[in-house]
N, CA, C and O of each residue as an XYZ file, in Angstrom:
428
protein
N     -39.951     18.501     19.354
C     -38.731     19.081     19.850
C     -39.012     19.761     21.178
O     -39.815     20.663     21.416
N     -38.303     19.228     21.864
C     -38.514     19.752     23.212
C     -37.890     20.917     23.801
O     -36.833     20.403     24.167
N     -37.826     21.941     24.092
C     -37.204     23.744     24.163
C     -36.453     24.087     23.396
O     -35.426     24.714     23.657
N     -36.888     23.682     22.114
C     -36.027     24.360     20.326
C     -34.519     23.479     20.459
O     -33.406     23.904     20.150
N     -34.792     22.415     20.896
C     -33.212     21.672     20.628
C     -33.149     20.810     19.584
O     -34.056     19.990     19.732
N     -32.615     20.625     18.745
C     -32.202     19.433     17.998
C     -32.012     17.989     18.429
O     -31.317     17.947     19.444
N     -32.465     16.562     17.921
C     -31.804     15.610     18.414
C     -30.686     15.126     18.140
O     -30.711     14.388     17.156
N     -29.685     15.254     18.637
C     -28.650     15.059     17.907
C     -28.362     13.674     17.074
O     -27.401     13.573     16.312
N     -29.218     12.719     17.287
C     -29.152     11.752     17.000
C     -29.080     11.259     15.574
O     -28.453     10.410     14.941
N     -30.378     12.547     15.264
C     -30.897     12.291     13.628
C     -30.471     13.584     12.595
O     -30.555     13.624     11.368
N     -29.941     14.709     13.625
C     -29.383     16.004     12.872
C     -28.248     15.481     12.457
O     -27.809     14.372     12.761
N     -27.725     16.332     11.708
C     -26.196     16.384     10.435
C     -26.492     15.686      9.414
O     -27.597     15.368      8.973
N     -25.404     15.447      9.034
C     -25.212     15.100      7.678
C     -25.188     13.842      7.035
O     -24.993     13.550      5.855
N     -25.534     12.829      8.503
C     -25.980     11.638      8.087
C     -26.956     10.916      8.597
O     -26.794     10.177      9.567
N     -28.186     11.088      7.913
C     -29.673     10.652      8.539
C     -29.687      9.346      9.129
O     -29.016      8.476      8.574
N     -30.253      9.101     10.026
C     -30.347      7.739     10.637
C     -31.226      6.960     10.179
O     -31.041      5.788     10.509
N     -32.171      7.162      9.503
C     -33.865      6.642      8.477
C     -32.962      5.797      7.629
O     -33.138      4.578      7.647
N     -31.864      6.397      6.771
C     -31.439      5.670      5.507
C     -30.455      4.468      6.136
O     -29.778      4.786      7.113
N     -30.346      3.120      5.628
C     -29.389      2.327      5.861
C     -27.822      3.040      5.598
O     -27.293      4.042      5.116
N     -27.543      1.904      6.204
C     -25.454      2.640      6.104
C     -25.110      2.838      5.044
O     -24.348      3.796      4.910
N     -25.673      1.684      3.221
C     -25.098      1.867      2.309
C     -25.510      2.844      1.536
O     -24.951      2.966      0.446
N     -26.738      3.908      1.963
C     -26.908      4.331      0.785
C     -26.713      5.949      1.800
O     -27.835      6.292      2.171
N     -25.881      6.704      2.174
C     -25.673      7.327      3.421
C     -24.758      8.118      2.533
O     -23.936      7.539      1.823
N     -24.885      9.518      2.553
C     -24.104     10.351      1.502
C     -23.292     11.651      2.642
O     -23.703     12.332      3.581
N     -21.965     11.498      1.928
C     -21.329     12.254      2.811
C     -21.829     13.668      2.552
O     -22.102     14.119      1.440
N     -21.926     14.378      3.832
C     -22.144     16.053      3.755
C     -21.496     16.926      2.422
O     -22.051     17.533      1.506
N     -20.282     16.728      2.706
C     -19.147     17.850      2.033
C     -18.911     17.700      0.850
O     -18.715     18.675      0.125
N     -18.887     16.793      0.523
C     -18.255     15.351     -1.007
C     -19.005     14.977     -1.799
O     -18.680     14.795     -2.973
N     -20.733     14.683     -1.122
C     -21.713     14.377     -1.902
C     -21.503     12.611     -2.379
O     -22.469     12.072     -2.920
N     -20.748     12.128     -2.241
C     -20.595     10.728     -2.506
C     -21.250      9.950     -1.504
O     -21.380     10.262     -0.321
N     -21.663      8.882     -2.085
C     -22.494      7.561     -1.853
C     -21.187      7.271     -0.815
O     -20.033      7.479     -1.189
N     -21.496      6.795      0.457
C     -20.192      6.118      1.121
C     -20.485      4.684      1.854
O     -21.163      4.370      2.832
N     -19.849      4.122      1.141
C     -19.672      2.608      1.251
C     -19.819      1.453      2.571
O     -18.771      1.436      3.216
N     -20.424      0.899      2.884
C     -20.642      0.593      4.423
C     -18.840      0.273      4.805
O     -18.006     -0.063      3.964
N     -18.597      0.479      6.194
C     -17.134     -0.950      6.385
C     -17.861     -1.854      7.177
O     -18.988     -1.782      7.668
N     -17.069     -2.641      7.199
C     -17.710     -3.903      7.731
C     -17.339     -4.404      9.134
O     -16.381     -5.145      9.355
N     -18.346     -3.841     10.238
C     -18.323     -4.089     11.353
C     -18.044     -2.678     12.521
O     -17.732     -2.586     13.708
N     -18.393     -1.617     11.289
C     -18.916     -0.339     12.160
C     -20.289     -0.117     11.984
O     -21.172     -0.581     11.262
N     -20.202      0.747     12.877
C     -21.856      1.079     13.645
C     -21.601      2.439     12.608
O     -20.659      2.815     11.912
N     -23.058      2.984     12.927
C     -23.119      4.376     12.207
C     -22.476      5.701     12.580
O     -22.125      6.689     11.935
N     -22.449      5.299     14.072
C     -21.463      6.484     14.529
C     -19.667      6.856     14.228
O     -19.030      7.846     13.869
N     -19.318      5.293     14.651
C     -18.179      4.712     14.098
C     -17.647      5.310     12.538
O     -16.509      5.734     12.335
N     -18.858      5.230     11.395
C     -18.382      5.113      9.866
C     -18.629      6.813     10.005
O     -18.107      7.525      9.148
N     -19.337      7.365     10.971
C     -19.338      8.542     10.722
C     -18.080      9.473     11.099
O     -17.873     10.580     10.602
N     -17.377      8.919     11.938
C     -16.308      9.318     12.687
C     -15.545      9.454     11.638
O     -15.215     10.594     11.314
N     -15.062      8.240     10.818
C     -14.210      7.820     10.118
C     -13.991      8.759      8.751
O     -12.934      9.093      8.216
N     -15.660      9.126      8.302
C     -15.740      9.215      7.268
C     -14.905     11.179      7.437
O     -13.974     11.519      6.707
N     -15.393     11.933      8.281
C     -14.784     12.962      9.167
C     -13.512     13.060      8.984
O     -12.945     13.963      8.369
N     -12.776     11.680      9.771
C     -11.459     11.689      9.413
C     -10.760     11.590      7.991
O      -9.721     12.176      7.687
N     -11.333     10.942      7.357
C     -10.540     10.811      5.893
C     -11.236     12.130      5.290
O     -10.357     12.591      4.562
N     -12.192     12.856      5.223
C     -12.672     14.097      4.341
C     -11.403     14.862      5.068
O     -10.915     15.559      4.178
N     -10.691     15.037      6.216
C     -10.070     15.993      6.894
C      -8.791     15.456      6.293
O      -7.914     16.279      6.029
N      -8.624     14.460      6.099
C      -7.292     13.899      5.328
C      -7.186     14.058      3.745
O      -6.239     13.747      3.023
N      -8.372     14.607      3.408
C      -8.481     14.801      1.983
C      -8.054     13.188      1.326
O      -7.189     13.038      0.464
N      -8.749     12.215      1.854
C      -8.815     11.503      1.075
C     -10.115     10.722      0.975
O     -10.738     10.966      2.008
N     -10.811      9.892      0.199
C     -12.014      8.793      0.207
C     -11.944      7.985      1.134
O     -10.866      7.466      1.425
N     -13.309      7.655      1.925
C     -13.315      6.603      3.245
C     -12.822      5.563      2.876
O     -12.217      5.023      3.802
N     -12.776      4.837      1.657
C     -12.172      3.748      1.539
C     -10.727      3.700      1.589
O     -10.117      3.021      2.414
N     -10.075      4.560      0.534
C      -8.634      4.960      0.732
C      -8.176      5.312      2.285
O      -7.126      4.831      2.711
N      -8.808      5.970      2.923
C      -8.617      5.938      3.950
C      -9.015      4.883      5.124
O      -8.527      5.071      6.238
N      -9.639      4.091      4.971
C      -9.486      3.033      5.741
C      -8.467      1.815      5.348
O      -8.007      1.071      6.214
N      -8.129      1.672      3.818
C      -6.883      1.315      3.687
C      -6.001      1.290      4.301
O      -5.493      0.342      4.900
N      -5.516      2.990      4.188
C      -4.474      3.230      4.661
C      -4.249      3.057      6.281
O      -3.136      2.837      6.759
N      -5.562      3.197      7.141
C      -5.460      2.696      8.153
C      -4.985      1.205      8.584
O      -4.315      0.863      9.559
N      -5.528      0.461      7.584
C      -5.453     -1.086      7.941
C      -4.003     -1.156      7.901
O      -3.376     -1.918      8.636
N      -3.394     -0.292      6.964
C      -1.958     -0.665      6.483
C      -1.233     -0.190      7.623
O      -0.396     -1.038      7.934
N      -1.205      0.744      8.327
C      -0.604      1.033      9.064
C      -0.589      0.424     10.469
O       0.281      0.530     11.333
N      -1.830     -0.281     10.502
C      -2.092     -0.806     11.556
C      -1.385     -2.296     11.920
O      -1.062     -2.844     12.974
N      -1.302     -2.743     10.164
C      -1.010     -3.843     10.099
C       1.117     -3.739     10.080
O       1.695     -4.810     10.266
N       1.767     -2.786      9.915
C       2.885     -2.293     10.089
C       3.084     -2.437     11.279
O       3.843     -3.342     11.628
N       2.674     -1.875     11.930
C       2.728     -1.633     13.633
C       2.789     -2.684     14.401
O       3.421     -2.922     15.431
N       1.555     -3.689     13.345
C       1.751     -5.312     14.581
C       2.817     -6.018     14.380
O       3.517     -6.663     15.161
N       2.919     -5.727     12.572
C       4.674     -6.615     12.438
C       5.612     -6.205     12.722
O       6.695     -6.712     12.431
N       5.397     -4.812     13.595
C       6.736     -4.137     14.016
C       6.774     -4.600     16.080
O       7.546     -4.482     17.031
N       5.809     -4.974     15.874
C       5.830     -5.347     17.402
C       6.108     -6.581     17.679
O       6.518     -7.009     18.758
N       5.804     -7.406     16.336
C       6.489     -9.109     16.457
C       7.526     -9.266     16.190
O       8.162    -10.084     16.855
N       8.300     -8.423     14.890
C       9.333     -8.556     15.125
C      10.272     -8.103     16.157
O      11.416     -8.556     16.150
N       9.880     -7.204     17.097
C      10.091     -6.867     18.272
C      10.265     -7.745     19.456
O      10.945     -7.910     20.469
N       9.188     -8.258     18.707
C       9.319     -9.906     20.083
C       9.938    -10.683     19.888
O      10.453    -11.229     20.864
N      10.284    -11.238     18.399
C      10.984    -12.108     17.886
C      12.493    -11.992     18.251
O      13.220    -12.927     18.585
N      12.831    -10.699     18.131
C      14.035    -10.234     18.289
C      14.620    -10.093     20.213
O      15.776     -9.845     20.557
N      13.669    -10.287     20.974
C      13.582    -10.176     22.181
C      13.346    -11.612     22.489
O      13.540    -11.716     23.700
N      13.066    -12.619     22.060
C      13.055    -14.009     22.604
C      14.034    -14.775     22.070
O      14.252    -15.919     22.471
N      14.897    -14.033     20.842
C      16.013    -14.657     20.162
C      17.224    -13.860     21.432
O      18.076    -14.669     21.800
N      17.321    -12.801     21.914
C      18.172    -12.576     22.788
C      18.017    -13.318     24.121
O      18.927    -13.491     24.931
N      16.732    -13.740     24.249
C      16.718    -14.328     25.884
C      17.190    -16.044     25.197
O      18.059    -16.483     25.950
N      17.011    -16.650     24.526
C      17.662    -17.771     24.170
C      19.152    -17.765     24.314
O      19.858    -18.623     24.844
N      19.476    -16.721     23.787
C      21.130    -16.961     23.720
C      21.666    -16.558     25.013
O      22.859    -16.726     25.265
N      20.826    -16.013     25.882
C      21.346    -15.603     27.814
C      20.858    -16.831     28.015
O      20.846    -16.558     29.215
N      20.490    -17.803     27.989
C      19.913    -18.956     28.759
C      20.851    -19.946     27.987
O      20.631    -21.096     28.366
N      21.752    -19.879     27.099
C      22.496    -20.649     26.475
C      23.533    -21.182     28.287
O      23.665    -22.183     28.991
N      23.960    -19.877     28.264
C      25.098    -19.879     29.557
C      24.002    -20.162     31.160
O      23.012    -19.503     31.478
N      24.686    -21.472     31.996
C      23.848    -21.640     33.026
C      24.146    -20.503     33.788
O      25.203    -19.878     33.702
N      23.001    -20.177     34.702
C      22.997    -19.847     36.079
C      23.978    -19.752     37.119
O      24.950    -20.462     36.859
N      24.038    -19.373     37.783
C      25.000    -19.358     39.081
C      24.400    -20.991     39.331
O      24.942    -22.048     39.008
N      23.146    -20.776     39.992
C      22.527    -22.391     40.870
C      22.857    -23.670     39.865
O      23.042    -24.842     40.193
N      22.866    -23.326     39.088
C      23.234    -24.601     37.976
C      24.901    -25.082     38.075
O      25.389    -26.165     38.397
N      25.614    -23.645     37.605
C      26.724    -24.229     38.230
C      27.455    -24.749     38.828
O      28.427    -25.409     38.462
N      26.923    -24.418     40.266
C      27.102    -24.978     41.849
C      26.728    -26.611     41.533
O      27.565    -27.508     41.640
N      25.500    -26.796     41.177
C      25.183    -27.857     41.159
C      26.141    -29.012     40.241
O      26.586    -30.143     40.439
N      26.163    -28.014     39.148
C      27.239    -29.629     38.344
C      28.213    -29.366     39.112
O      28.428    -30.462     39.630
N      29.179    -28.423     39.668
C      30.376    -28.950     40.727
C      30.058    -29.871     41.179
O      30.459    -30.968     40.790
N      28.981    -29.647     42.443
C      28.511    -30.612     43.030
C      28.841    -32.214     43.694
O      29.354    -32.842     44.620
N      27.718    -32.325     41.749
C      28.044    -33.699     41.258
C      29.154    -34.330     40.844
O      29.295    -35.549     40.759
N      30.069    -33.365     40.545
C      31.165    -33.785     39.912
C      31.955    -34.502     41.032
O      32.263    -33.993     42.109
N      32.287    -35.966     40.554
C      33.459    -36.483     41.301
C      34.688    -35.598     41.631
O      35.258    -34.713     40.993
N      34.963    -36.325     43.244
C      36.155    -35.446     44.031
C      37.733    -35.787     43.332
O      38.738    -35.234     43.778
């Protein structure tokens, strides 16, 4: 230790020596479950957030997915609903379109 500092790397409550699955939360004392396709800092973040939510990392990453997954079908149907209105404005031509079938139209 270099001038009485800690590394922060390997201090708190979740050792960096042990793999992700066998990694015990500080506060809770529970075994916490890897997710799949976070890093250690990441599951540590997470795990933070759901103890502060008073709920289990898993329940709480649930509930994340769920909400997350709300949000995208709220943004497609958003789009859906926004390309069904530009269809029905493109039903009626243009000014330039108009002109044009006059145009053509016999005198």
């Amino acid at each position: 230790m270099m001038f009485g500092k800690k590394n922060k790397r390997t201090a708190g409550p979740l050792p960096a020596s042990e793999p992700v699955a066998k990694r015990v939360s500080a506060k809770s004392r529970t075994v916490v479950a890897p997710v799949a396709g976070k890093g250690s800092g990441k599951l540590a973040y997470e795990t933070r957030r759901a103890e502060k939510a008073g709920m289990g990392l898993e329940k709480w990453m649930a509930e994340k997915d769920r909400r997350a997954r709300a949000e995208r079908e709220a943004i497609a149907e958003a789009k859906r609903k926004a390309d069904a209105g530009r269809k029905a404005e493109a039903a009626k031509p243009g000014l330039l379109r108009r002109l044009l079938d006059r145009a053509h139209k016999p005198i």
